[in-house]
Backbone bond lengths (Angstrom), bond angles and torsions (degrees), N, CA, C in turn:
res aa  C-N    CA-C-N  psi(-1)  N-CA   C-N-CA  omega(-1)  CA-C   N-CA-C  phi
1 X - - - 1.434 - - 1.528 111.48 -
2 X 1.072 111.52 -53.70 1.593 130.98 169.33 1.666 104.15 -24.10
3 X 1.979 103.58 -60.59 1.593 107.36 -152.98 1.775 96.05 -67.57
4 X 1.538 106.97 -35.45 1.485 112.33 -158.62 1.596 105.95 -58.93
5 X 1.523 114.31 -29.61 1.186 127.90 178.80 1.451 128.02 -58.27
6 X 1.321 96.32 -40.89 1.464 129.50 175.67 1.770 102.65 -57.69
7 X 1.484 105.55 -90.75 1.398 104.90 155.12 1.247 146.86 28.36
8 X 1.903 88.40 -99.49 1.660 104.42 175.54 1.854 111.88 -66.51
9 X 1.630 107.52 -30.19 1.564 112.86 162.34 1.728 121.52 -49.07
10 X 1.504 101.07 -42.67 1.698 103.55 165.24 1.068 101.32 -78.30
11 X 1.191 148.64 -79.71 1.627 134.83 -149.93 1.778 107.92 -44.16
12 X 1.085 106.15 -51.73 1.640 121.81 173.10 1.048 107.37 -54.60
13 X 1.160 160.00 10.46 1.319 166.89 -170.49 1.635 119.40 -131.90
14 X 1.262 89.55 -51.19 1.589 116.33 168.90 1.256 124.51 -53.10
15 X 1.771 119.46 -44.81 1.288 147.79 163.92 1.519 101.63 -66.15
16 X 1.442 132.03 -31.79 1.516 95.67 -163.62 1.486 82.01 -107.47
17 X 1.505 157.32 -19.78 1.373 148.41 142.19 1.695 107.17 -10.02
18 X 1.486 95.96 -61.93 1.346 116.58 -159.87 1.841 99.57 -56.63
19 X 1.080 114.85 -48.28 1.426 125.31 -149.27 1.948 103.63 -102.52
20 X 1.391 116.14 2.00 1.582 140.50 165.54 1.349 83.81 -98.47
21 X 1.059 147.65 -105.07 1.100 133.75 -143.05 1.532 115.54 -48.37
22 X 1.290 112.38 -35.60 1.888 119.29 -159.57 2.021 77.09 -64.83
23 X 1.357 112.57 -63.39 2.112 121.38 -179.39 1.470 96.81 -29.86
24 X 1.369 121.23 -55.98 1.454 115.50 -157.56 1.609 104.22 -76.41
25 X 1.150 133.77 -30.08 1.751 125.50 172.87 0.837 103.55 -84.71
26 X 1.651 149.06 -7.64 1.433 143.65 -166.35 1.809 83.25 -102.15
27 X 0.764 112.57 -52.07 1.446 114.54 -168.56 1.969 110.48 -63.71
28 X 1.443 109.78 -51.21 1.470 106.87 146.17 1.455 140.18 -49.62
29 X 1.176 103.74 -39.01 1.368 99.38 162.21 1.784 144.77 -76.93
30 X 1.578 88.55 -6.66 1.337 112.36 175.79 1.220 114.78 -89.11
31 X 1.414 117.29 -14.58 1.567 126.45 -165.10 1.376 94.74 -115.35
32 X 1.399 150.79 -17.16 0.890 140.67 174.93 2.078 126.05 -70.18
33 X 1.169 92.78 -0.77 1.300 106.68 169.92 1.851 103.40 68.66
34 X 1.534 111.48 166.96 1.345 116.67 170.73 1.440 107.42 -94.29
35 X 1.422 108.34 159.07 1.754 106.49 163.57 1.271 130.82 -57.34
36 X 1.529 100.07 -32.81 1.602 108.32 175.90 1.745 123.06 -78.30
37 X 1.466 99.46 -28.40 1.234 104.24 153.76 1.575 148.31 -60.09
38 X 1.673 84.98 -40.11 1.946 88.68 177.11 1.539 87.37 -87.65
39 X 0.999 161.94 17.07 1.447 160.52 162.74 0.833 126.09 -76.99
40 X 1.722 123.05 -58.92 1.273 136.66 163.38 1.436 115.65 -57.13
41 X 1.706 109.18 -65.24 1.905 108.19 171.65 1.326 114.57 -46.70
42 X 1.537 126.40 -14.95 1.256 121.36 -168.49 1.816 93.74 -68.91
43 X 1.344 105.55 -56.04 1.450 114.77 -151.78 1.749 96.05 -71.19
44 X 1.335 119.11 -37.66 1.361 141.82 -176.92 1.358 102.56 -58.55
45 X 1.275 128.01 -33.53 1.615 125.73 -172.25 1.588 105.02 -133.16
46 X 1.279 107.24 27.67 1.582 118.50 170.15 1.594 118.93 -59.90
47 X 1.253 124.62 -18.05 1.398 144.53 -153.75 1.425 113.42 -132.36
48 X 1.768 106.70 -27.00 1.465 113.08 -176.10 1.658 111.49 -27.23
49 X 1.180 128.23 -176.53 1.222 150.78 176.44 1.483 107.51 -116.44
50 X 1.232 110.93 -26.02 1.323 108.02 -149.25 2.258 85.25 -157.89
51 X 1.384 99.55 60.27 1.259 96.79 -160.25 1.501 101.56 -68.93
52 X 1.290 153.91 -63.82 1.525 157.17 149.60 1.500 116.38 12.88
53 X 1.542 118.36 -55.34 1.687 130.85 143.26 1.156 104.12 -53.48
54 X 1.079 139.86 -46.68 2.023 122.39 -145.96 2.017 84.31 -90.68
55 X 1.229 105.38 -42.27 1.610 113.39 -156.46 2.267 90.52 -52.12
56 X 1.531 101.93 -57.15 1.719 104.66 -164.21 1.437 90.71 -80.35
57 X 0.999 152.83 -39.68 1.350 145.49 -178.15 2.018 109.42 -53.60
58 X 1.099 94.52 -54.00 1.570 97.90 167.04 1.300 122.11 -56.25
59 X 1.631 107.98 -51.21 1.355 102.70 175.18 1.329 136.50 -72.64
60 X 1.625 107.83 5.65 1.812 129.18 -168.52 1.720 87.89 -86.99
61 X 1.859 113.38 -53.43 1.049 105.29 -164.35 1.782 117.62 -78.37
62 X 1.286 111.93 -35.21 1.271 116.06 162.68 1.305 123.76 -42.97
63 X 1.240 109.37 -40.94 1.634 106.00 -168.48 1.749 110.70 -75.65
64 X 1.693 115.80 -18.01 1.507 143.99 143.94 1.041 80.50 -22.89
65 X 1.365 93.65 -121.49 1.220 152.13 173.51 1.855 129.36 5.69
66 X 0.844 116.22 -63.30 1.368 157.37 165.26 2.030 87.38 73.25
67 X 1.306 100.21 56.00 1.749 89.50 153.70 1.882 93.30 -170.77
68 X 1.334 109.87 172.71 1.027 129.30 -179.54 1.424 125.67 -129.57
69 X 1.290 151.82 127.66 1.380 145.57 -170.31 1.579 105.29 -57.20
70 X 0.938 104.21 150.17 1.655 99.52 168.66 2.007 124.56 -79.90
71 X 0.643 141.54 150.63 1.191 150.69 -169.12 1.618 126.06 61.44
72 X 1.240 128.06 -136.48 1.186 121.62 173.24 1.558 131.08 -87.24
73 X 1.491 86.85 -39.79 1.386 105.37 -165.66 1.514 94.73 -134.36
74 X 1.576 115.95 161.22 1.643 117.61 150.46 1.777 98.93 85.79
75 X 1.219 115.29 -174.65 1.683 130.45 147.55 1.909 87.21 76.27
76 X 1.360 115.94 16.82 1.424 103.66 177.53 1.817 119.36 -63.95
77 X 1.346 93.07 -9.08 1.910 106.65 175.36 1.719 100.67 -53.82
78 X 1.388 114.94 -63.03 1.826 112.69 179.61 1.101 107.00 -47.00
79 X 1.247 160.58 -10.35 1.281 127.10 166.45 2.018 95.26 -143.35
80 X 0.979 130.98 120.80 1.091 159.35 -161.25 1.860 120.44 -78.81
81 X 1.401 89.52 -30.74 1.370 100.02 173.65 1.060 124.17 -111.96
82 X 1.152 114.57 9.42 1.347 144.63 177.77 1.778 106.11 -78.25
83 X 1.488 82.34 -67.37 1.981 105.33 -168.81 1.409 79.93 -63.13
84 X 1.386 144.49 -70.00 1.649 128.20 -116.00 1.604 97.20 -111.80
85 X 1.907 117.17 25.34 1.228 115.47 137.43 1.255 141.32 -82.17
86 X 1.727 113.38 117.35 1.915 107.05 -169.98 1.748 93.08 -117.65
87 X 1.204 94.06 158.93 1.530 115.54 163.32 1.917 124.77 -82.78
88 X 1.040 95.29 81.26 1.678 88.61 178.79 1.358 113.27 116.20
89 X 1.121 126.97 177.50 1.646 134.17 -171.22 1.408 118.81 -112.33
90 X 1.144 142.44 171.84 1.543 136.12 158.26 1.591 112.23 50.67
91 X 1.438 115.10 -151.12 1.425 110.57 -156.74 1.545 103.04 -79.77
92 X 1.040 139.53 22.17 1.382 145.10 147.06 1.338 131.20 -77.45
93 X 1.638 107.12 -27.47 1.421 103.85 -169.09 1.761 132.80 -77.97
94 X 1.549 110.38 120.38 1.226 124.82 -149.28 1.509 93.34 -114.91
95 X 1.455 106.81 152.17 1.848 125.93 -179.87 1.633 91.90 -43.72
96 X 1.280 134.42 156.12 1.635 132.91 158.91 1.626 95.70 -122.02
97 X 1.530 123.86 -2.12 1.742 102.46 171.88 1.254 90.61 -95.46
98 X 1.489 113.58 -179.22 1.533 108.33 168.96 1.506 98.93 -131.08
């Protein structure tokens, strides 16, 4: 009885090892951004002021999204889900792509 105890204590252990690690590459791999993404925000936040914000902010909505406006600024009409993402509700709510 003792060993069986033992056991199901390793297997149970084993499983949640197993299933932290599977979170931790799913979770890296989600954060690592697409190519087409850091590509586009690259050119998209080439000018930023504050390029470090414009760079992850782009890539929050892109990774949505799956498109990017063309140029730096402006042209938020080409991609739609892009423009008609805001941050927040009521008299606060501000653009969240840039």
């Amino acid at each position: 009885m003792k060993k069986l105890r033992t056991t199901t204590a390793t297997t149970t252990l084993a499983l949640i090892l197993l299933l932290v690690l599977i979170a931790a590459t799913s979770l890296r791999v989600a954060m690592a951004g697409s190519a087409f993404c850091d590509s586009k925000c690259g050119v998209r936040c080439s000018k930023a002021g504050r390029h470090d914000d414009c760079l992850k902010y782009c890539g929050i909505c892109c990774a949505e999204c799956n498109c990017v406006p063309s140029g730096t600024a402006g042209n938020k009409d080409e991609c739609p889900c892009y423009r008609d993402k805001t941050t927040g509700h009521g008299a606060r709510t501000r653009p969240k792509c840039p």
